[in-house]
PAROVEX-723029 format. One record per residue (C-alpha): z, x, y. Coordinates in nm, 2 decimals. Layout:
+--------+--------+--------+
!      w !      u !      v !
+--------+--------+--------+
!      Z !      X !      Y !
...
+--------+--------+--------+
//
This chain:
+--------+--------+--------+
!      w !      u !      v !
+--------+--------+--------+
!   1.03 !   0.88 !   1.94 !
!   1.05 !   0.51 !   2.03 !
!   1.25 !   0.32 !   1.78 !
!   1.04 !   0.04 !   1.90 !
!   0.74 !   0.18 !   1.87 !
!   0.78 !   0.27 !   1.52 !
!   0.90 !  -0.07 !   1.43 !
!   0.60 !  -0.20 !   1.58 !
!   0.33 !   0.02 !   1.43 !
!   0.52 !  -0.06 !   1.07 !
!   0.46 !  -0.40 !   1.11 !
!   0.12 !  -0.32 !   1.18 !
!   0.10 !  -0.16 !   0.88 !
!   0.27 !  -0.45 !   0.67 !
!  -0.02 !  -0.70 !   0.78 !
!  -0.31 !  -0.47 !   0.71 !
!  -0.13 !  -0.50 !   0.34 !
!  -0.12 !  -0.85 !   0.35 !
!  -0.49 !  -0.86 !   0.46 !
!  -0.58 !  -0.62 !   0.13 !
!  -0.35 !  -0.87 !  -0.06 !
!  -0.54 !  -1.16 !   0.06 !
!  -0.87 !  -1.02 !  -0.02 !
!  -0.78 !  -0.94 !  -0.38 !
!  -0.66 !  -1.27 !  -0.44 !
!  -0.96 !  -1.45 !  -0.27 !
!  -1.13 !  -1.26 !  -0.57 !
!  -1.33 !  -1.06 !  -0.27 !
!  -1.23 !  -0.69 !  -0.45 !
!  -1.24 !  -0.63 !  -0.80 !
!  -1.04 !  -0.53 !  -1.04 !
!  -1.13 !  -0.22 !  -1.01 !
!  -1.16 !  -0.18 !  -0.58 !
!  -0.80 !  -0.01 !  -0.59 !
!  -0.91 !   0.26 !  -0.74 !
!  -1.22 !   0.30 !  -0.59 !
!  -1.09 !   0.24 !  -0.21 !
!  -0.76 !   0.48 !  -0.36 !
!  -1.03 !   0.73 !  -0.40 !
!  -1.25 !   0.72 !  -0.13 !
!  -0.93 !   0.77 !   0.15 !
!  -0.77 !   1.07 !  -0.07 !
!  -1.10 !   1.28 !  -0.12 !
!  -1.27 !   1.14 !   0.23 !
!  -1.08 !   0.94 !   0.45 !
!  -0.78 !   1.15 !   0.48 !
!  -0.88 !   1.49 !   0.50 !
!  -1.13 !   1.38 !   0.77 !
!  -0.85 !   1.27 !   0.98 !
!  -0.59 !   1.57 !   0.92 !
!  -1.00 !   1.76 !   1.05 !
!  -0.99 !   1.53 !   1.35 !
!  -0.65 !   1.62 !   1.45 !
!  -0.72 !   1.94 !   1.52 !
!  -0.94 !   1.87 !   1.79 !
!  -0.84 !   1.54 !   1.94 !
!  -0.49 !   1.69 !   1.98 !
!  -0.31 !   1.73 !   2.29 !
!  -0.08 !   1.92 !   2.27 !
!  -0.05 !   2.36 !   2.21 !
!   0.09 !   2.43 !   1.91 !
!   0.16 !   2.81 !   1.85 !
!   0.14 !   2.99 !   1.54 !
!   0.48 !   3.04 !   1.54 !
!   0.54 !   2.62 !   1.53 !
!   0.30 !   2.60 !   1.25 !
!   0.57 !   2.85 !   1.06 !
!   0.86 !   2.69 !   1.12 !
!   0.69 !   2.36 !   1.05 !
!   0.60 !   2.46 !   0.71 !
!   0.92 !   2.62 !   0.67 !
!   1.10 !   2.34 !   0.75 !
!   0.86 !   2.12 !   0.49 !
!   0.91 !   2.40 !   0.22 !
!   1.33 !   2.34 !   0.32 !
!   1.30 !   1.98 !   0.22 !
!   1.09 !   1.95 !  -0.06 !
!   1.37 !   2.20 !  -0.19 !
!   1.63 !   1.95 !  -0.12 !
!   1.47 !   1.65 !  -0.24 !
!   1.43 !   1.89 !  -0.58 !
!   1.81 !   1.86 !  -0.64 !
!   1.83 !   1.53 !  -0.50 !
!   1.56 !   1.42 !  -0.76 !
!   1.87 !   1.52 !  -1.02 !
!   2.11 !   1.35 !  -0.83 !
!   2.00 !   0.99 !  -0.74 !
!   1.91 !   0.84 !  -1.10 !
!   2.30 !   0.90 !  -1.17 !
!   2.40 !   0.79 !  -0.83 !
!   2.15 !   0.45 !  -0.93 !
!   2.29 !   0.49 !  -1.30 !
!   1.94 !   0.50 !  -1.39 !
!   1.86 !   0.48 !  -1.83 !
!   1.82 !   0.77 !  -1.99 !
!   1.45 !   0.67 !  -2.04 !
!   1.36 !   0.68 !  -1.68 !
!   1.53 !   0.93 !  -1.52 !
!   1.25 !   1.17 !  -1.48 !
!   1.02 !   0.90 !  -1.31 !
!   1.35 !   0.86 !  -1.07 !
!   1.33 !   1.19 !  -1.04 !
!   0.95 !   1.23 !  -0.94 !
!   1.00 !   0.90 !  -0.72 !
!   1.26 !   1.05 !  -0.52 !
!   1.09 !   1.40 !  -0.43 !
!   0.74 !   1.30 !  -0.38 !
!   0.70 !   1.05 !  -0.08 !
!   0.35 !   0.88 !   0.00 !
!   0.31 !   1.13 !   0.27 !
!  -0.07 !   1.09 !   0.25 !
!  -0.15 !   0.70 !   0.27 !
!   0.15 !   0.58 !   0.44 !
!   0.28 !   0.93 !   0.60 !
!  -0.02 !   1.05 !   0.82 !
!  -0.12 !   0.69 !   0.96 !
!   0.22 !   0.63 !   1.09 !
!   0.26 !   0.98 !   1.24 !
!  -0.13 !   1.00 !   1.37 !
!   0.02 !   0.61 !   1.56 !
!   0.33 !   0.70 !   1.66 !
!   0.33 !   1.09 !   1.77 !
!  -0.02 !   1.11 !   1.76 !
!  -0.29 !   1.37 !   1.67 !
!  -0.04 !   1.68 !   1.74 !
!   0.22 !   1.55 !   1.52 !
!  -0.09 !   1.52 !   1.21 !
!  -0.16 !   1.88 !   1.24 !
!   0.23 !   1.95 !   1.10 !
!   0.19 !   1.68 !   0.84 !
!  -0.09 !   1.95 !   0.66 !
!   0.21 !   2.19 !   0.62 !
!   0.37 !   1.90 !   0.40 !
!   0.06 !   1.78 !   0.22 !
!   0.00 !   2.13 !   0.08 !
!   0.34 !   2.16 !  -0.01 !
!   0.37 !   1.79 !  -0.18 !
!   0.02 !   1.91 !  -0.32 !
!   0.14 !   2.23 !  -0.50 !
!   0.48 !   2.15 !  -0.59 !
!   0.34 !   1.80 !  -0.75 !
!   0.06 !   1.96 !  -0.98 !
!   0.32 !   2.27 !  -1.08 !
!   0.69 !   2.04 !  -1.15 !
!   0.57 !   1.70 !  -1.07 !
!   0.34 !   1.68 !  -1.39 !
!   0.67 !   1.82 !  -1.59 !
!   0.86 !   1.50 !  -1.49 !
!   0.55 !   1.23 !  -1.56 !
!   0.58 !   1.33 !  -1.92 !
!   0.92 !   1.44 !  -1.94 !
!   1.11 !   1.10 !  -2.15 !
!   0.80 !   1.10 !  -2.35 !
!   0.79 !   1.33 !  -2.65 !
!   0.46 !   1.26 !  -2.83 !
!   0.27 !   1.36 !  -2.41 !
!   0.21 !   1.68 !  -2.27 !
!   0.04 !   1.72 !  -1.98 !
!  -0.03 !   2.12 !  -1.85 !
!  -0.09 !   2.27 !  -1.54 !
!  -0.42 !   2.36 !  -1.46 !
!  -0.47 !   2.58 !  -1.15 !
!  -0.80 !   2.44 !  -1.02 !
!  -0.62 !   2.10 !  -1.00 !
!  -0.49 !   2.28 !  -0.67 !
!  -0.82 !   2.35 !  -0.53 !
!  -0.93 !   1.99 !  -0.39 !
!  -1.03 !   1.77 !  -0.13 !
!  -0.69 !   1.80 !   0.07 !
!  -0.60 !   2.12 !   0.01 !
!  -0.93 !   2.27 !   0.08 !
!  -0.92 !   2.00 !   0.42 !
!  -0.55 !   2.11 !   0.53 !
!  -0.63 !   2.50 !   0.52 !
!  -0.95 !   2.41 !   0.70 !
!  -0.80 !   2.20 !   0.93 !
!  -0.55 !   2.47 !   1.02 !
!  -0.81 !   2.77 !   1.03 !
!  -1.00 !   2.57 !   1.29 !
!  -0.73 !   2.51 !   1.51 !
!  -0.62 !   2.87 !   1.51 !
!  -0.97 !   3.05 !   1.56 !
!  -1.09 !   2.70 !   1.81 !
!  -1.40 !   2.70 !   1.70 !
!  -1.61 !   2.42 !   1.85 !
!  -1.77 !   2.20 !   1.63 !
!  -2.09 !   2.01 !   1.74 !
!  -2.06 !   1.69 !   1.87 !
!  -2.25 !   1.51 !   1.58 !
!  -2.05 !   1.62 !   1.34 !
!  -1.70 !   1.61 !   1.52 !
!  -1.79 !   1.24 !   1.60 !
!  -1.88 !   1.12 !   1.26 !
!  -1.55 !   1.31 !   1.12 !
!  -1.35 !   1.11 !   1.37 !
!  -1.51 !   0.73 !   1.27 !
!  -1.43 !   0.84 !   0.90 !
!  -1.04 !   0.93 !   0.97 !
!  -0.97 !   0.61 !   1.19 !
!  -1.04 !   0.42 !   0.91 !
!  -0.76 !   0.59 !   0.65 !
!  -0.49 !   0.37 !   0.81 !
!  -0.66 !   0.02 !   0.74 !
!  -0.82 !   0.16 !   0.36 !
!  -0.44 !   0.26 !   0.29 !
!  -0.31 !  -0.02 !   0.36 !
!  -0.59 !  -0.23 !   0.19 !
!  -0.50 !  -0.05 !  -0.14 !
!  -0.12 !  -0.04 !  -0.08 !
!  -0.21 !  -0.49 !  -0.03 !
!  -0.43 !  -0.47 !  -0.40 !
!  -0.11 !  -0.30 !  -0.58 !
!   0.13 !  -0.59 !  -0.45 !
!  -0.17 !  -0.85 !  -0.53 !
!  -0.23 !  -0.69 !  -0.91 !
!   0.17 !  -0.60 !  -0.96 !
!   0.35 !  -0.92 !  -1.18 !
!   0.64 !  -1.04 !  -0.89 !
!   0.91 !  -1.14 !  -1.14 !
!   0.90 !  -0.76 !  -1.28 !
!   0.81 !  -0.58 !  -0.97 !
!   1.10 !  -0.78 !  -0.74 !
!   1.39 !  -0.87 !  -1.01 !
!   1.44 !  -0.49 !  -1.10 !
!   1.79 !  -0.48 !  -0.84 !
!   1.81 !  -0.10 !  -0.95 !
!   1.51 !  -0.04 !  -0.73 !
!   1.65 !  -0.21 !  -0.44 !
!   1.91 !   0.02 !  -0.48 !
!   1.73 !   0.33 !  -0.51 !
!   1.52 !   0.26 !  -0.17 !
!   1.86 !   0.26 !  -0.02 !
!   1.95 !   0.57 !  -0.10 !
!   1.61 !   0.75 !  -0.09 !
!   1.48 !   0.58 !   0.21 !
!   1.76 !   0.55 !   0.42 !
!   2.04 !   0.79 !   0.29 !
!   1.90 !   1.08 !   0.25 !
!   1.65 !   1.10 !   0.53 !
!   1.97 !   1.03 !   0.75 !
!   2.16 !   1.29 !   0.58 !
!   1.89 !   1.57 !   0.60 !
!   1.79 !   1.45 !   0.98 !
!   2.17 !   1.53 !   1.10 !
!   2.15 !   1.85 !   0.90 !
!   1.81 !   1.95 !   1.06 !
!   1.90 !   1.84 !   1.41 !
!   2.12 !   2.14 !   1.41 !
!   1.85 !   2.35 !   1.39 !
!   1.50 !   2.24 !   1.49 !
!   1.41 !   2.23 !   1.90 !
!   1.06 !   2.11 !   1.84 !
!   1.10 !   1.72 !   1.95 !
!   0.77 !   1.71 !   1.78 !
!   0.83 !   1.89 !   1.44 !
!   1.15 !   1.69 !   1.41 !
!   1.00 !   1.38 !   1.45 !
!   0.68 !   1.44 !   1.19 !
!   0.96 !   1.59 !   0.97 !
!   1.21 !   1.23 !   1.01 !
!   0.87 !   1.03 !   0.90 !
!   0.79 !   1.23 !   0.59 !
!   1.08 !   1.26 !   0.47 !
!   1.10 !   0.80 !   0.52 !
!   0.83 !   0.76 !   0.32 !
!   0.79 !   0.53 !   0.03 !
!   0.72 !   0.59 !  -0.31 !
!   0.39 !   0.76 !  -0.34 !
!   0.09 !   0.67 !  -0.55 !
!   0.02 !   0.95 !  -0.71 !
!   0.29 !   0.92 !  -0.93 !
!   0.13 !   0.63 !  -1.08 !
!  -0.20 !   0.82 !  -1.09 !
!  -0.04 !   1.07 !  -1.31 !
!   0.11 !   0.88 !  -1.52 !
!  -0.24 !   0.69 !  -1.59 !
!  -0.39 !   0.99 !  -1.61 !
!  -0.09 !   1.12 !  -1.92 !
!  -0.12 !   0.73 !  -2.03 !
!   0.26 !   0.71 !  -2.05 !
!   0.41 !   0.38 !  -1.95 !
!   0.37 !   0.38 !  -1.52 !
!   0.54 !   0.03 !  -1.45 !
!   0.83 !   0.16 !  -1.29 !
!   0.61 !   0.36 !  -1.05 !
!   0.40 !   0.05 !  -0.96 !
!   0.74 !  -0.13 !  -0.91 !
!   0.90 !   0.17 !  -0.67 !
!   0.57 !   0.15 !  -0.45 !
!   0.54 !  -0.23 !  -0.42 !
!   0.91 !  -0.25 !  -0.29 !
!   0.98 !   0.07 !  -0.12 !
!   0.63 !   0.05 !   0.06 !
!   0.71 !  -0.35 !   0.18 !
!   1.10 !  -0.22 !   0.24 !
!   0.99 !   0.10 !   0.45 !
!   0.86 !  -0.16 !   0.72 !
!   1.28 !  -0.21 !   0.84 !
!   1.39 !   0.18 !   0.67 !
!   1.18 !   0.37 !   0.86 !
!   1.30 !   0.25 !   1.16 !
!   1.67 !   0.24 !   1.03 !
!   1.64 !   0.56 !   1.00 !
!   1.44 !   0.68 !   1.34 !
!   1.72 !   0.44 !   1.50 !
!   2.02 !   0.56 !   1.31 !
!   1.95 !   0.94 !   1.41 !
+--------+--------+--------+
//
């Protein structure tokens, strides 16, 4: 995996922000195009890429790579469980926002930022094993994550629901991986149209990733230093830590390099979708993924080059 490469595709990245944020403030989108565009790449966007993967991919990826690739994603979301308890006391994070340190530090935004940097930099092949970590972000974040939105606030409760873990992207990554497995061939038609919808979940990302930074107040979002200090340590320190761990044991070049990525991520989104959805107090989310999603342009490829 070229350090280069990545560097270069992350910058590519950071100006299709800058085009969403120029848009929003031109006073093009409205208030309300965030949320819109935020839905339209999680229930349509995205799952038609992690589909077009499987057939636009290039490489033969047994079953038995699939299993270690989701064991492997299953190994880290464990780890990032207990880091979640360690890092707000390694940031000295207040009492009040620990458990949003907490969700921030185990759920990534392996989705919007995740599977348009793998899909550029390892290609289709590396998007297959990104399923294996979108259904596990996906089921461990409507079972604990949900606990942790609400967790500082005793008047909220939020429950789990079990058909919150039959959606779009679930439903699209078991899909995705039945196809590939049984190669069943798709007509043209509709493999065509799938493949114009999921080359156009890097730029809508990115667009909605711009309208966050372009809606978020600057003094808050960029004088909070305790964020600065928690992208440190979540975007750099422990991806570094866990690569050297996991070099020991994964041969894949391919699964290692998917698994280096996710685990680089920023802050994801849905964390500040929860919390909007509990109506508890989601500024410290919208701060974490202005300035770990503008600061994962130079950690992502930190870390790529540091391992």
């Amino acid at each position: 995996m070229s350090v280069t490469l990545v560097f270069q595709q992350m910058v590519i990245i950071f100006l299709l922000a800058i085009a969403g944020y120029l848009l929003m403030k031109l006073n093009i989108f409205s208030d309300h195009a965030g949320k819109d565009i935020s839905r339209l790449v999680i229930n349509l966007c995205n799952p038609a890429m992690m589909l077009s993967s499987v057939w636009s991919s290039d490489v033969e990826i047994s079953m038995k790579n699939l299993a270690e690739a989701f064991a492997i994603s299953v190994c880290i979301y464990a780890a990032l469980v207990v880091m979640g308890f360690l890092v707000p006391w390694i940031i000295g994070a207040p009492k009040g926002q620990k458990s949003h340190y907490n969700l921030m530090t185990i759920f990534g935004n392996v989705g919007f930022i995740g599977i348009p940097v793998v899909s550029a930099v390892l290609g289709p092949s590396g998007v297959i094993y990104t399923i294996m970590f979108n259904i596990c972000f996906t089921l461990l974040m409507y079972t604990y994550g949900i606990t942790l939105v609400v967790k500082d606030f005793s008047d909220k409760k939020m429950e789990f629901k079990p058909e919150n873990l039959v959606n779009v992207g679930t439903i699209c990554s078991i899909a995705s991986i039945l196809l590939y497995i049984s190669q069943i061939q798709l007509p043209t038609i509709i493999t065509e149209s799938i493949n114009y919808v999921g080359r156009s979940t890097t730029f809508l990302s990115m667009v909605v990733i711009g309208i966050s930074l372009a809606q978020a107040p600057l003094k808050e979002t960029f004088g909070d230093k305790r964020i600065y200090l928690f992208v440190l340590v979540r975007q750099f320190l422990i991806p570094v830590i866990l690569g050297l761990i996991l070099k020991l044991f994964v041969t894949d070049p391919l699964i290692y390099g998917v698994t280096i990525i996710m685990m680089s991520v920023p802050v994801g989104s849905m964390s500040l979708m929860m919390a909007e959805n509990a109506e508890v107090d989601g500024r410290l989310f919208s701060r974490g993924i202005v300035v770990s999603t503008l600061l994962s342009v130079i950690t992502i490829p930190l870390v790529v080059a540091f391992i």
